[in-house]
C-alpha positions in Angstrom: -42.5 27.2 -15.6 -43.3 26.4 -11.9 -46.8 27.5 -11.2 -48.2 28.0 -7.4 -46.7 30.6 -4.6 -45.5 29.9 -1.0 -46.5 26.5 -0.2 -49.0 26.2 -3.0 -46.3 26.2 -5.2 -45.6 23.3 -8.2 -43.1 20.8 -6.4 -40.2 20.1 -8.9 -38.6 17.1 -10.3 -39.5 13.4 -10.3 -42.4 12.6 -7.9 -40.5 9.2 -7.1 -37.4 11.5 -5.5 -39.5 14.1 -3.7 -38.8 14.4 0.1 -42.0 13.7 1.9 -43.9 16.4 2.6 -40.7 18.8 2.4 -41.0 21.9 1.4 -37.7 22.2 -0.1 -39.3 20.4 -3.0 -40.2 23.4 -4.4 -37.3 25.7 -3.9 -36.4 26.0 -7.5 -33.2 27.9 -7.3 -31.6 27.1 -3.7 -28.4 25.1 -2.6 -30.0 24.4 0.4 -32.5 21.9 -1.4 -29.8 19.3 -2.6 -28.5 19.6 0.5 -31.7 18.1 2.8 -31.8 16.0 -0.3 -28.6 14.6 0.3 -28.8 14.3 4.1 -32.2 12.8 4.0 -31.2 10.3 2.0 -28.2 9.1 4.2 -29.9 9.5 7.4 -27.9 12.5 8.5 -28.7 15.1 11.1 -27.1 19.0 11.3 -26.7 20.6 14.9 -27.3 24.6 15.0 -25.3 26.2 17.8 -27.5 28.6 19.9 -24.5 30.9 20.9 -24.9 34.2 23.5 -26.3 37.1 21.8 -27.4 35.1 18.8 -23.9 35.1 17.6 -22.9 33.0 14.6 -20.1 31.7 12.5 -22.2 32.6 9.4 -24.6 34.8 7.9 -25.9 35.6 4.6 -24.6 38.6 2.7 -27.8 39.4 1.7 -27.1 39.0 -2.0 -29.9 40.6 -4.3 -32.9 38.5 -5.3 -35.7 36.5 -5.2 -36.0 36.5 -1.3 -34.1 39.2 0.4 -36.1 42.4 -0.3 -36.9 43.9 2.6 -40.5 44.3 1.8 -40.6 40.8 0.5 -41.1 41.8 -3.1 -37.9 40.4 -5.5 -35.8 42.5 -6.6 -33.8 43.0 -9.5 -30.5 40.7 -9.7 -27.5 42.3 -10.0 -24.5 39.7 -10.6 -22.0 42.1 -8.7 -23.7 43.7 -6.1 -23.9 42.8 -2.0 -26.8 44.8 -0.2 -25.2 47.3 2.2 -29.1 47.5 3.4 -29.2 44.4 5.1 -32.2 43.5 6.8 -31.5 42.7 10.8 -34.1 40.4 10.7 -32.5 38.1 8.2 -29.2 38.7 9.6 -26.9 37.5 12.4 -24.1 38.8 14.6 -20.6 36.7 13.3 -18.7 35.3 16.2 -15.4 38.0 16.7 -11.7 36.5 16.6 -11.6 37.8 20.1 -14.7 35.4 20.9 -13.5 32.2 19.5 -12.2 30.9 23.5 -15.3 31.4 25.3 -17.5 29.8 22.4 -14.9 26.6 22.7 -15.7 27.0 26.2 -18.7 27.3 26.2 -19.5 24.4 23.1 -17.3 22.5 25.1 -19.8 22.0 28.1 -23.2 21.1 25.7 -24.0 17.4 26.5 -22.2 15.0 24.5 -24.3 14.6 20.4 -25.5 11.4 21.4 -27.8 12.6 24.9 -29.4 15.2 22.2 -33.0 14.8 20.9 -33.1 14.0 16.4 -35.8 15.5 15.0 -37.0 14.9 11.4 -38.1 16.8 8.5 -41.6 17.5 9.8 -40.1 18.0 13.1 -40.8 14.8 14.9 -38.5 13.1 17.5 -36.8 10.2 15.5 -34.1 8.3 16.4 -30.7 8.7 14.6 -31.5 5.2 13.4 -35.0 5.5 12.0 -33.4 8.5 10.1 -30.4 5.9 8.5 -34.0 3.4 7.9 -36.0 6.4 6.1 -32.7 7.4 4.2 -32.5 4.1 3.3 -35.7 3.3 1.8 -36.1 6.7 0.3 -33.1 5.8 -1.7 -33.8 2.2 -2.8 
């Protein structure tokens, strides 16, 4: 069993394919950690859309479990239930069908991918080609 909590907690797997200093290395049930996984090793970046009135084209549906108690104690997994509780602070607006022009509007005037700053894992500005080099080596 994984020992630790918050960022004390056990990092899993193979010490030879942890990220460096990620803390998805110890997320032991979440999607999300293959997924840096994955991008980190090819060098990939991911662009987050900071629409009017925090607007988004996802959310979570709050499913119960280890993370999404209000109070931040887990809760009970039920295979078959959404929350209808949802917490607003772990939640976002969706974008409306009625709003899909003016977001194409409005994502059509951002400066073109390659005039914006690439940031890595711990949040330094990297190239997009020192990101292909670290994916590169981490993988070898």
């Amino acid at each position: 069993a994984q020992r630790g909590v918050g960022k004390h907690r056990e990092p899993l797997g193979d010490p030879h394919v942890r990220l460096p200093a990620s803390r998805s290395n110890v997320w032991p049930r979440s999607w999300k950690r293959f997924l840096i996984d994955f991008m980190y090793g090819r060098g990939l970046t991911m662009l987050y859309p900071n629409l009017r009135l925090q607007r988004s084209f996802s959310t979570t549906f709050m499913e119960r479990g280890g993370h999404s108690a209000k109070d931040g104690r887990e809760e009970a997994i039920q295979a078959t239930s959404l929350r209808r509780d949802t917490d607003p602070l772990k939640t976002v607006p969706l974008v409306l069908a009625s709003q899909t022009n003016a977001v194409q509007r409005a994502m059509a005037e951002l400066p073109s991918f390659a005039r914006l700053g690439v940031f890595d894992l711990q949040h330094e500005r990297r190239s997009a080609e020192r990101l292909v080099q670290a994916g590169f080596a981490f993988t070898e």
